[in-house]
N, C-alpha and C positions, 0 to 999 in steps of 0.2 A: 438453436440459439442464434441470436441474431448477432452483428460482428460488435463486440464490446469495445469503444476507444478510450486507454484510462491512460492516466498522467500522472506520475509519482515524483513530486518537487521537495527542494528542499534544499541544503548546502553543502557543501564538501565535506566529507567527514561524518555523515548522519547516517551513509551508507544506503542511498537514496538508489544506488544502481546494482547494488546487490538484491535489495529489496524487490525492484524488477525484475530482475534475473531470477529470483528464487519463483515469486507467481508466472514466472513465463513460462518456469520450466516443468513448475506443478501442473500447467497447463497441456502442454506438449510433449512432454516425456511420461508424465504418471496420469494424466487427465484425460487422455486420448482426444484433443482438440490440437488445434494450429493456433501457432502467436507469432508474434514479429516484436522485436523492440531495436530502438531507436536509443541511444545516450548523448548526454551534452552535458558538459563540462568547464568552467573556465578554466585557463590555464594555470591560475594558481591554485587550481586543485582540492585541498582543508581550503573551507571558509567562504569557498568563492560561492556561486550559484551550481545546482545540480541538479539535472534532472534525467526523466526516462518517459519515455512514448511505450506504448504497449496498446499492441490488438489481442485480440483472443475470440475466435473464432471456431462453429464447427465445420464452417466452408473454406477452402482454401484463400489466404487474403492476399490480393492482387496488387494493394499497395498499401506501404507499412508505414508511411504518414498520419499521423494521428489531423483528424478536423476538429467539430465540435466533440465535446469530452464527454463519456457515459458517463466516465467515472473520476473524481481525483482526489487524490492522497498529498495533501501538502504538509513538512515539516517544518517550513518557517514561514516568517509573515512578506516576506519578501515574494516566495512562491506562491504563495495564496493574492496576492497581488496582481504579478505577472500572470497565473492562469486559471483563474475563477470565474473571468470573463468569458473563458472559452467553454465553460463547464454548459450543459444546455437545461434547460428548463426542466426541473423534476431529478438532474442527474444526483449521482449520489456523491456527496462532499463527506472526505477523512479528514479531522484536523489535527495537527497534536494541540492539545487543550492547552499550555499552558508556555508556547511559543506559538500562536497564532492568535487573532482577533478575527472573526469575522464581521462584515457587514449585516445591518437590521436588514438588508433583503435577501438575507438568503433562508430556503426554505426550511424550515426546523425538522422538518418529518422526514428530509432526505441526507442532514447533515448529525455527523456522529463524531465527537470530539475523544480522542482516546490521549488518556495522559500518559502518554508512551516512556517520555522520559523518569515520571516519577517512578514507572513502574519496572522501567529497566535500574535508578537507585536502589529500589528497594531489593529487586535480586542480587544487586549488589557487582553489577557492571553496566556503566551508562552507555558502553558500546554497543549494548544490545538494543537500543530501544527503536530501531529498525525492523529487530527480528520479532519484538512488542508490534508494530505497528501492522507488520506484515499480518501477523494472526488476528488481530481486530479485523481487518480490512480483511481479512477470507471469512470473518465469522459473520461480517454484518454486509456483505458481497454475496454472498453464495455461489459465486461465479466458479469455485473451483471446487474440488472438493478438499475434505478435510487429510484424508490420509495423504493427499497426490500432496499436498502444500508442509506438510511434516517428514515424507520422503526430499521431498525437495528442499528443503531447510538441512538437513542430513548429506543430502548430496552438495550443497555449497558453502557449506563452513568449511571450517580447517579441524582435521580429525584433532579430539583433544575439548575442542568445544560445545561438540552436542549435547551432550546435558544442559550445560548453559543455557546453548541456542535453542533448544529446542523447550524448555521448563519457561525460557522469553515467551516463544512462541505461542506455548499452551496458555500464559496469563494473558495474551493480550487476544485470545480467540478467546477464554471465560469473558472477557470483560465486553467483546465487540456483541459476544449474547447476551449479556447482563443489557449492555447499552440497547441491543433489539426488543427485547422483552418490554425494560421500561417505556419504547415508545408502541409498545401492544401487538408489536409482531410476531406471527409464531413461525419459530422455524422446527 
C-alpha cells in the first residue's frame, strides 16, 4: 500500500478528532500498518472549525504533514470548502449528505455522501454520527479493515457506550456498501 493522505473536517462538537483517532488506531494498533495524525482546532472548541490530518502507511512515514488529499471526509460546508481543493484528481470524497453541498465538478464515482446525521437520529443519539460516519468511510475506503475499525471504536469510547457506538458504527458501514454496490463496485 502506498502512503494514504486523508483529511477528516468538520466543526467542533461533530467529533471530528475522535473519528481520526479511532481509523488511526484501527490502522496501527489492530491493522498492523503505521499512521501519523495531526489535529487542529479553534479555540473556541463546540462550533468553531475542526479538523484532522491522517497518513496510513505500510512503510514507515517520515513526515506526518498531509499534501494533496487521497482521501477526505468532511462534516460541514465550511470544511468541504476549505479542503476539497486539496483533494487530488480521482481522490475519494465522504460527505455528510445533508450538511454539505458539493460543487458540479466533482467526480460522482469517487464521491459518496453518507447521511450520517440522520442516521445517528434515528439510533437515537445525534452524538454518534461520527462513529456513522467513521463506518461508511472504512466500508467505502477499504483502507482498513473491518474488525481492526470495530476494535478500535471499542477501544475509544467510554466504557458504557459500546453498544451504542458500535450498532452507529455497524449502520454507517451497511450503508457505505449499500452506497458501493449502487455505484457497481464489488467488495
Amino acid at each position: 500500500m502506498a502512503e494514504t493522505q486523508i483529511r477528516i473536517g468538520g466543526f467542533g462538537g461533530q467529533g471530528v478528532i475522535l473519528s481520526a483517532i479511532i481509523i488511526g488506531r484501527a490502522a496501527a494498533i489492530h491493522g498492523g500498518l503505521n499512521a501519523t495524525l495531526i489535529q487542529s482546532f479553534g479555540p473556541e472548541a463546540r462550533g468553531s472549525s475542526s479538523s484532522a490530518e491522517l497518513i496510513v502507511s505500510d512503510e514507515p512515514i517520515n513526515y506526518p504533514y498531509v499534501g494533496d488529499l487521497d482521501m477526505l471526509v468532511v462534516l460541514s460546508q465550511d470544511a468541504y470548502a476549505r479542503f476539497a481543493p486539496r483533494l487530488k484528481k480521482g481522490g475519494l470524497l465522504v460527505t455528510e449528505a445533508e450538511l454539505v453541498k458539493v460543487g458540479p465538478d466533482v467526480a460522482s464515482d469517487r464521491h459518496f455522501a453518507v447521511p450520517a446525521t440522520r442516521i445517528a437520529e434515528e439510533i437515537g443519539r445525534k452524538i454518534v454520527l461520527n462513529i456513522v460516519a467513521v463506518g461508511f468511510f472504512g466500508a467505502v475506503s477499504q483502507l482498513v479493515p473491518l474488525k481492526a475499525l470495530e476494535q478500535s471504536v471499542i477501544d475509544s469510547v467510554p466504557p458504557g457506550t459500546h453498544d451504542l457506538n458500535l450498532k452507529a458504527f455497524r449502520r454507517g458501514y451497511e450503508a457505505g456498501l449499500e452506497a458501493l454496490k449502487a455505484k457497481g463496485v464489488a467488495v
